[in-house]
C-alpha positions as protocol buffer text, in pm:
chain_id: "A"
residue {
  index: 1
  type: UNK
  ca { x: 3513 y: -516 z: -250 }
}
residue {
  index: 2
  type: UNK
  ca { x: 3252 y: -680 z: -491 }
}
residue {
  index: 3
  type: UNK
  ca { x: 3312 y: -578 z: -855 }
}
residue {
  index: 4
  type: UNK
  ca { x: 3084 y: -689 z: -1148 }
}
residue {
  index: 5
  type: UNK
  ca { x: 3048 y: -650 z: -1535 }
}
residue {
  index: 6
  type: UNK
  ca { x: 2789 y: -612 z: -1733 }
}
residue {
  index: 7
  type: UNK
  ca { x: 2868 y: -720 z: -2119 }
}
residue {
  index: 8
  type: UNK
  ca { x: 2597 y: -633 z: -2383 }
}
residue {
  index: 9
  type: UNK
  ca { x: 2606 y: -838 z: -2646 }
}
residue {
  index: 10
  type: UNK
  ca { x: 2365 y: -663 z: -2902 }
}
residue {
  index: 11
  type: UNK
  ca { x: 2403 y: -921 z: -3163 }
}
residue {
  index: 12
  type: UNK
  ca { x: 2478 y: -1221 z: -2947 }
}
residue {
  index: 13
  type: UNK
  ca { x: 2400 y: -1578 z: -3002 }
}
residue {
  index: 14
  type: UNK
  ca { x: 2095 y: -1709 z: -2773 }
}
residue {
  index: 15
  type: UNK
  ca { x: 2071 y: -2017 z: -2922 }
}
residue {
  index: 16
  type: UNK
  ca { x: 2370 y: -2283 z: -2885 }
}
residue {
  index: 17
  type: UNK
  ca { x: 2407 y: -2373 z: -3238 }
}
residue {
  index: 18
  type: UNK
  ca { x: 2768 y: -2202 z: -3301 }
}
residue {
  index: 19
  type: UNK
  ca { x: 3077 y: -2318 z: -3420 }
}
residue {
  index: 20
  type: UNK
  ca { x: 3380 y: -2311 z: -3109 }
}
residue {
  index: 21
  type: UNK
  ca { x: 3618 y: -2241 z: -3412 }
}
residue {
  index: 22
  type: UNK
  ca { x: 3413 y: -1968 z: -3513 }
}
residue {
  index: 23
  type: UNK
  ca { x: 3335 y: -1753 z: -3250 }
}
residue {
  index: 24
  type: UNK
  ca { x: 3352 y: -1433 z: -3378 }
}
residue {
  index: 25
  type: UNK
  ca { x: 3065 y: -1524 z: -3654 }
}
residue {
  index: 26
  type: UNK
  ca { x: 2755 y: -1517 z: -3487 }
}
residue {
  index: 27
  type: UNK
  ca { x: 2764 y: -1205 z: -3270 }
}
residue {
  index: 28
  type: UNK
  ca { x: 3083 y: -1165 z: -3196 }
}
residue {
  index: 29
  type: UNK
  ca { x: 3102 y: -1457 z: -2892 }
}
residue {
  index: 30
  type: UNK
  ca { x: 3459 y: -1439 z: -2900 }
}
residue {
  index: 31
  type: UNK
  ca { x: 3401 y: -1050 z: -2750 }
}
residue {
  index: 32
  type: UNK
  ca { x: 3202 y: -1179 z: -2457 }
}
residue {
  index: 33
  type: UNK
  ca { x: 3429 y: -1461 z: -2436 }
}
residue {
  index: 34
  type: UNK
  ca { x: 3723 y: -1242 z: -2381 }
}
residue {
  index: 35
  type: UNK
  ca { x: 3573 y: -985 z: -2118 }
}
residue {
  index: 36
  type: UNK
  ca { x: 3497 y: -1276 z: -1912 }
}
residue {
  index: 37
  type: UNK
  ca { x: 3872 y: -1443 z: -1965 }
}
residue {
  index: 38
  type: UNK
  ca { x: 3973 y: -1101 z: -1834 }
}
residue {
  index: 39
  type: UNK
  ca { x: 3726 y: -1070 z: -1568 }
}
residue {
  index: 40
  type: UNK
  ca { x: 3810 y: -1409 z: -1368 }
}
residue {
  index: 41
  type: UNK
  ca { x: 4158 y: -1530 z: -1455 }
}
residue {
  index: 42
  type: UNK
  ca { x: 4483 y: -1445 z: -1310 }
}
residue {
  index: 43
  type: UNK
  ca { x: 4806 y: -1634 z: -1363 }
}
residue {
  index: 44
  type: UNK
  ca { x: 4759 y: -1897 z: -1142 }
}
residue {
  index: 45
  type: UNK
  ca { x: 4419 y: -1828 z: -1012 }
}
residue {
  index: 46
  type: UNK
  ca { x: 4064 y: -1695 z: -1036 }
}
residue {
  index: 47
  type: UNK
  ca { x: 3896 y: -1403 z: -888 }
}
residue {
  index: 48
  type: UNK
  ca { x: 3664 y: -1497 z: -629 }
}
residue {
  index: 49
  type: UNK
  ca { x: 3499 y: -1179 z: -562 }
}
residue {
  index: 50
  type: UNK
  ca { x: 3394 y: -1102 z: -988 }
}
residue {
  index: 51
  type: UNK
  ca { x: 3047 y: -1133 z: -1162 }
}
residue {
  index: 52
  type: UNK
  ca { x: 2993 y: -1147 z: -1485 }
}
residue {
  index: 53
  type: UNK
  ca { x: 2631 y: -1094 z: -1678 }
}
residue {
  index: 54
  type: UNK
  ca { x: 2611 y: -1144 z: -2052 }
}
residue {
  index: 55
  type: UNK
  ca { x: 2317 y: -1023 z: -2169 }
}
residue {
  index: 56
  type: UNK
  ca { x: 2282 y: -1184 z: -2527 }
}
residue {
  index: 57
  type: UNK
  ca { x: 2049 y: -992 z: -2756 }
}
residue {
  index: 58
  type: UNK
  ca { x: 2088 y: -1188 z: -3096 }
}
residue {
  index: 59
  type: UNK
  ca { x: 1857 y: -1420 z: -3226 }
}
residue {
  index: 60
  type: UNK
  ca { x: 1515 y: -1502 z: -3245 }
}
residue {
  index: 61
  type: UNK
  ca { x: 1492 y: -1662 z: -2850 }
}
residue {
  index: 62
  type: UNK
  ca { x: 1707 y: -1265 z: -2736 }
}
residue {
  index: 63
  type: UNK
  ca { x: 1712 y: -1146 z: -2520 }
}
residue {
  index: 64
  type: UNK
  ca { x: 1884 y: -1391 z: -2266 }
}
residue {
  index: 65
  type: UNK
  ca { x: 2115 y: -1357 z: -1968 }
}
residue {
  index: 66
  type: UNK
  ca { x: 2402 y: -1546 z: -1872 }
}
residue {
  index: 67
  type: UNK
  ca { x: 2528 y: -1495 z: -1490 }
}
residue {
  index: 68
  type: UNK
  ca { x: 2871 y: -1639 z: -1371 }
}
residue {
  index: 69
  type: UNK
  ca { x: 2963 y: -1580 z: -1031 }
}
residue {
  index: 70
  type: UNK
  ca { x: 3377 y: -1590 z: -942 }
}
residue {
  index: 71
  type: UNK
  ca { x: 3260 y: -1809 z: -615 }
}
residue {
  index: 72
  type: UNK
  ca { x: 3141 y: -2075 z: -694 }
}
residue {
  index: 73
  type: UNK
  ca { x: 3306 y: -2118 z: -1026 }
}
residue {
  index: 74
  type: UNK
  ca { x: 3566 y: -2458 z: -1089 }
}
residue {
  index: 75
  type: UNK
  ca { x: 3806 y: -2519 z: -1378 }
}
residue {
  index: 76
  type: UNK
  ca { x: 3803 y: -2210 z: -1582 }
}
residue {
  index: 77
  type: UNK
  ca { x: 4026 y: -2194 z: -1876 }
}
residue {
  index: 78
  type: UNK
  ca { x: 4136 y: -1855 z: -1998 }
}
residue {
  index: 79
  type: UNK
  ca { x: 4115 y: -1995 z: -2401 }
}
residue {
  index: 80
  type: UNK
  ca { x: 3774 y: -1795 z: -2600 }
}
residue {
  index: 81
  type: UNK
  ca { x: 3701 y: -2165 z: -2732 }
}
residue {
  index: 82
  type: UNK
  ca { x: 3691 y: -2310 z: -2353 }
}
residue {
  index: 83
  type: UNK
  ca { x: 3506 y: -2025 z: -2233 }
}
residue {
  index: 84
  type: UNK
  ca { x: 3264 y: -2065 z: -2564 }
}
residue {
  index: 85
  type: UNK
  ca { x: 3227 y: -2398 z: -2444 }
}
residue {
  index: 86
  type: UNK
  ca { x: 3061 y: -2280 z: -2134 }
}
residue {
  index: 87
  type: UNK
  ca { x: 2810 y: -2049 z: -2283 }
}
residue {
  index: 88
  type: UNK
  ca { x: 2734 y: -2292 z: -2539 }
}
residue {
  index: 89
  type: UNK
  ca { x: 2688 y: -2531 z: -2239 }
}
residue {
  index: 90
  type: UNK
  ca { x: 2465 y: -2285 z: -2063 }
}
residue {
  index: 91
  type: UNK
  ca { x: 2226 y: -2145 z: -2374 }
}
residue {
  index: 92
  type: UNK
  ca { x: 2130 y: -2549 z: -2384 }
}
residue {
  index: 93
  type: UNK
  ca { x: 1897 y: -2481 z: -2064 }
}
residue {
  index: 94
  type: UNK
  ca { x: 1592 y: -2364 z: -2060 }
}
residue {
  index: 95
  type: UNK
  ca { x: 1603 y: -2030 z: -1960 }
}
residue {
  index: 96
  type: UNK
  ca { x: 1309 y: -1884 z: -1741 }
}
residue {
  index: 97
  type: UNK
  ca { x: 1239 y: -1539 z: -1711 }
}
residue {
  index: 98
  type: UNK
  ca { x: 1261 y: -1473 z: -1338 }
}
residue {
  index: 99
  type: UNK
  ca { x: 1473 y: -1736 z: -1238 }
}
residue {
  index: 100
  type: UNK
  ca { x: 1854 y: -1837 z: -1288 }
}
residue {
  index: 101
  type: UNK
  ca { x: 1836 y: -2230 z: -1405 }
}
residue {
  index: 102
  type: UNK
  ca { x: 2259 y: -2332 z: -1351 }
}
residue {
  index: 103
  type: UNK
  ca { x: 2481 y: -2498 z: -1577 }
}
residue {
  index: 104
  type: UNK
  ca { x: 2833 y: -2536 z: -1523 }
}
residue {
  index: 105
  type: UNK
  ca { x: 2945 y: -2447 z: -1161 }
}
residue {
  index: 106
  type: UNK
  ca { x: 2883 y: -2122 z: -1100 }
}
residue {
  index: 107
  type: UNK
  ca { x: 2685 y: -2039 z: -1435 }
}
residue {
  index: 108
  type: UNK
  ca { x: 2354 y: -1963 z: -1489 }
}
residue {
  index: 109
  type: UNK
  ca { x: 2055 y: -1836 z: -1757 }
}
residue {
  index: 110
  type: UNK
  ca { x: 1775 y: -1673 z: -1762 }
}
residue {
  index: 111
  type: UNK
  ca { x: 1493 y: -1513 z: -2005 }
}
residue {
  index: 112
  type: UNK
  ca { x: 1616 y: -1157 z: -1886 }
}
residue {
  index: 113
  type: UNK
  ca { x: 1727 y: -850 z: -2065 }
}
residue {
  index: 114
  type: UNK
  ca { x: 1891 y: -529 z: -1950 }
}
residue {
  index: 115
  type: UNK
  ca { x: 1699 y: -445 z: -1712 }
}
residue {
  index: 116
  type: UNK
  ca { x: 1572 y: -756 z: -1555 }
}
residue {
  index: 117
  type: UNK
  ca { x: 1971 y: -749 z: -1454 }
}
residue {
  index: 118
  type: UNK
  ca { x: 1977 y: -360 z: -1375 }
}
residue {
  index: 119
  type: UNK
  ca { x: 1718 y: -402 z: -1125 }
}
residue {
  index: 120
  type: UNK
  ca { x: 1823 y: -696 z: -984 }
}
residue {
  index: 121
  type: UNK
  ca { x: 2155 y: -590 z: -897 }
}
residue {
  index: 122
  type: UNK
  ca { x: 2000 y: -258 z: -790 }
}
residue {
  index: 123
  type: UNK
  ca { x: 1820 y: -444 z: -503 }
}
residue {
  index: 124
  type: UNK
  ca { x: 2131 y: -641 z: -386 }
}
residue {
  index: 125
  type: UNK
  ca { x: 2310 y: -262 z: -354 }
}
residue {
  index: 126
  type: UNK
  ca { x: 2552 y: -211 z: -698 }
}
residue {
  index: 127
  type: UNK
  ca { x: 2616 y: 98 z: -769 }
}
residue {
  index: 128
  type: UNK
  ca { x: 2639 y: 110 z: -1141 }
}
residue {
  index: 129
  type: UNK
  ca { x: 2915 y: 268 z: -1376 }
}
residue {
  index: 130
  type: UNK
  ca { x: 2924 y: 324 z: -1707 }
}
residue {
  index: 131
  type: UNK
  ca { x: 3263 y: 345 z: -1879 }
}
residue {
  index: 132
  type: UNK
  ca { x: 3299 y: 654 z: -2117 }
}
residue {
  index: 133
  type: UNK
  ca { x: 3583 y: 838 z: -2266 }
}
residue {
  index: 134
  type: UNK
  ca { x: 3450 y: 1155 z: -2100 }
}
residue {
  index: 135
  type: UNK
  ca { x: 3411 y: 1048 z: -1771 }
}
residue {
  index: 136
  type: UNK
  ca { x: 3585 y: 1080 z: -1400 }
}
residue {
  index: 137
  type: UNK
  ca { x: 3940 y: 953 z: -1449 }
}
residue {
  index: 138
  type: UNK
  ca { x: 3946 y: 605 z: -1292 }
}
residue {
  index: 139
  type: UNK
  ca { x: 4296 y: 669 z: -1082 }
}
residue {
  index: 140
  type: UNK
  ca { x: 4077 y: 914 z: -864 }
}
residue {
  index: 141
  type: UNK
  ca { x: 3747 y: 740 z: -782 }
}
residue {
  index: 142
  type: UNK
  ca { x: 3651 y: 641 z: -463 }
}
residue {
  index: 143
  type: UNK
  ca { x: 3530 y: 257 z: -517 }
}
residue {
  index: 144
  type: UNK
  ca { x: 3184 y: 135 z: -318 }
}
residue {
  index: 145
  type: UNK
  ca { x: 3156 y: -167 z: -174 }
}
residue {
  index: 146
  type: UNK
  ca { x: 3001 y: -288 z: -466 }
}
residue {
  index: 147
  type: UNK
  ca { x: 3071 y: -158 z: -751 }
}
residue {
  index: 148
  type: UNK
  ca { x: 2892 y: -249 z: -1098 }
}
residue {
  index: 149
  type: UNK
  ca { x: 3043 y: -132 z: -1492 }
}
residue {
  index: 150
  type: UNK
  ca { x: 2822 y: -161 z: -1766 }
}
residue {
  index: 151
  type: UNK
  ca { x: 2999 y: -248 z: -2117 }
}
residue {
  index: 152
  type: UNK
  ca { x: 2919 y: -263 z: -2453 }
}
residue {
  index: 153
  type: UNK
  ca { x: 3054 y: -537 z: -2662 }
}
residue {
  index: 154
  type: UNK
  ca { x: 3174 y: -413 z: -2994 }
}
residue {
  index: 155
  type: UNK
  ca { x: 2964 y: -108 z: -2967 }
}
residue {
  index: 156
  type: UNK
  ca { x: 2844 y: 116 z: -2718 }
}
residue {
  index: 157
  type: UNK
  ca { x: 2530 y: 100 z: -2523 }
}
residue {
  index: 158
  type: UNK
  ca { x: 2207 y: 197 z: -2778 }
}
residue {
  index: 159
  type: UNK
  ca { x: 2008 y: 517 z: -2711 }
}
residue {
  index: 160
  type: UNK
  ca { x: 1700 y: 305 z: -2519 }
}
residue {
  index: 161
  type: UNK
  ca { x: 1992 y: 134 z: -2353 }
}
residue {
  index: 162
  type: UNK
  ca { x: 2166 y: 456 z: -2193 }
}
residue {
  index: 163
  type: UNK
  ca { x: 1786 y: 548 z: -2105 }
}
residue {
  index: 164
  type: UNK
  ca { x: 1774 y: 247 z: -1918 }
}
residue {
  index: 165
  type: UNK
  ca { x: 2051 y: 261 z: -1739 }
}
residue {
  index: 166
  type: UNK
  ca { x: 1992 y: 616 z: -1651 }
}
residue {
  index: 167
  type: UNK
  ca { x: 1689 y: 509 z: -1420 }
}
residue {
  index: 168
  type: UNK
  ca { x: 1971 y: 429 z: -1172 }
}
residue {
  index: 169
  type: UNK
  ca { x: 2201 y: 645 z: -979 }
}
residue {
  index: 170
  type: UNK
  ca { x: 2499 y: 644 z: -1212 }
}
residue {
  index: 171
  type: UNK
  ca { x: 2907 y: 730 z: -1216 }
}
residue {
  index: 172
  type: UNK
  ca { x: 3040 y: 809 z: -1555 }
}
residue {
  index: 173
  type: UNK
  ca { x: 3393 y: 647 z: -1530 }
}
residue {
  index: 174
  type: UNK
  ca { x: 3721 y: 667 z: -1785 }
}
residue {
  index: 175
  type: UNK
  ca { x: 3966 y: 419 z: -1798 }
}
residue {
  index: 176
  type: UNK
  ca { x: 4175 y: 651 z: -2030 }
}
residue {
  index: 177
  type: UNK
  ca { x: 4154 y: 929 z: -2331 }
}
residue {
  index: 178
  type: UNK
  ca { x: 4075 y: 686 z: -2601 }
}
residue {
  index: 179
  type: UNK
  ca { x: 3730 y: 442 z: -2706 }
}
residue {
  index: 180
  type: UNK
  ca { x: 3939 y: 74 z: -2570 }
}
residue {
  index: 181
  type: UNK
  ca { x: 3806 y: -260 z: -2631 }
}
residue {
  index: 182
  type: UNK
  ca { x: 3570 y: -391 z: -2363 }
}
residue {
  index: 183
  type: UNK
  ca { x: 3806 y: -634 z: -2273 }
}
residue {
  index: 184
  type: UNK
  ca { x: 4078 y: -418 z: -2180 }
}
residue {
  index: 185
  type: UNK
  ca { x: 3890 y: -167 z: -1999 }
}
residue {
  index: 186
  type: UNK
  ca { x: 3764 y: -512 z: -1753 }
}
residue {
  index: 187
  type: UNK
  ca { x: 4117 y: -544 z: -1705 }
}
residue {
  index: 188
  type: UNK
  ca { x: 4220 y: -164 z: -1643 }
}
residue {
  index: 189
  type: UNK
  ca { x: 3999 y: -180 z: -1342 }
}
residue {
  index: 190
  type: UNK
  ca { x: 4070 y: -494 z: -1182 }
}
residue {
  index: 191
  type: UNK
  ca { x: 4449 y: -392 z: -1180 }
}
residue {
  index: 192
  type: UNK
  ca { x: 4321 y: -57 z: -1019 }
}
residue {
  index: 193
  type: UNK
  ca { x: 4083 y: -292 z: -794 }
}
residue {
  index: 194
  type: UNK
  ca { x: 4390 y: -491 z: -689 }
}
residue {
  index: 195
  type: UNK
  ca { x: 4609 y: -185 z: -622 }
}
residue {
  index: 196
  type: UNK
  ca { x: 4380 y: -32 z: -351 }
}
residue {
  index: 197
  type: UNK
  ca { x: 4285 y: -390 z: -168 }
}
């Protein structure tokens, strides 16, 4: 099973003039940095069969899209200011709208938004969720082969955004009764993932 996460960061840096030490001030980095800590690392290893899209709408260069894909990456750290290190590392390339220009192994950027990524993904077969309080309880959903959430970072998906999204065939999925932060919810699934593999 392929699983993938879609962070929106709606006030995300796209330009890679930010402080490591200060992540949280411009955008809230250290958010994105987190979901993709708990995306990829285990204890001693990292998960080979997670991607992870940032799609950074801050800025006057926003929106841009950062892809990292679990196979190919090498020498991930689980630390926000290691992990900053490789966005800042990526947002240094040009980024090209239609095409992913790498960075570090297994990163990559591009000039997309929302939903360049939506219908990407779309065409390689992801079948998208979107995580909601009010949704099908997580324990009892059937998992496809590839399955796709869609976050929010500090704050839920805008109006135009759920529109968006809502072009798609769509699961609404609940990790639980309460409104948890993104990064938690990442790891709620992959434990539920790893329990039915």
């Amino acid at each position: 099973m392929k699983s993938t996460f879609i962070i929106i960061g709606h006030r995300a840096a796209t330009t890679p003039d930010f402080d490591l030490d200060d992540l949280a001030g411009l955008g809230f980095i250290d958010t994105q940095c987190r979901c993709i800590a708990t995306a990829f690392c285990l204890s001693n290893d990292i998960r080979r069969d997670t991607d992870v899209y940032l799609i950074l709408q801050g800025g006057k260069e926003a929106p841009k899209a950062i892809k990292i894909c679990g196979s190919e990456l090498r020498g991930l750290n689980a630390n926000e200011r290691s992990i900053g290190g490789i966005v800042r590392t990526a947002l240094k390339k040009q980024a090209v709208k239609g095409k992913w220009t790498p960075s570090t192994p297994g990163t990559y950027i591009s000039k997309a938004g929302f939903d360049d990524v939506l219908r990407e993904l779309s065409e390689e077969g992801a079948s998208f969720i979107r995580l909601r309080e009010n949704g099908e309880d997580l324990r009892d959903f059937e998992f496809p082969p590839h399955v796709c959430f869609v976050l929010g970072d500090n704050t839920d998906l805008t109006e135009s955004e759920a529109e968006i999204l809502e072009r798609y065939p769509l699961r609404i999925v609940t990790v639980g009764p309460k409104s948890y932060h993104a990064d938690h919810c990442i790891s709620v699934v992959q434990i539920e993932i790893d329990r039915r593999c």
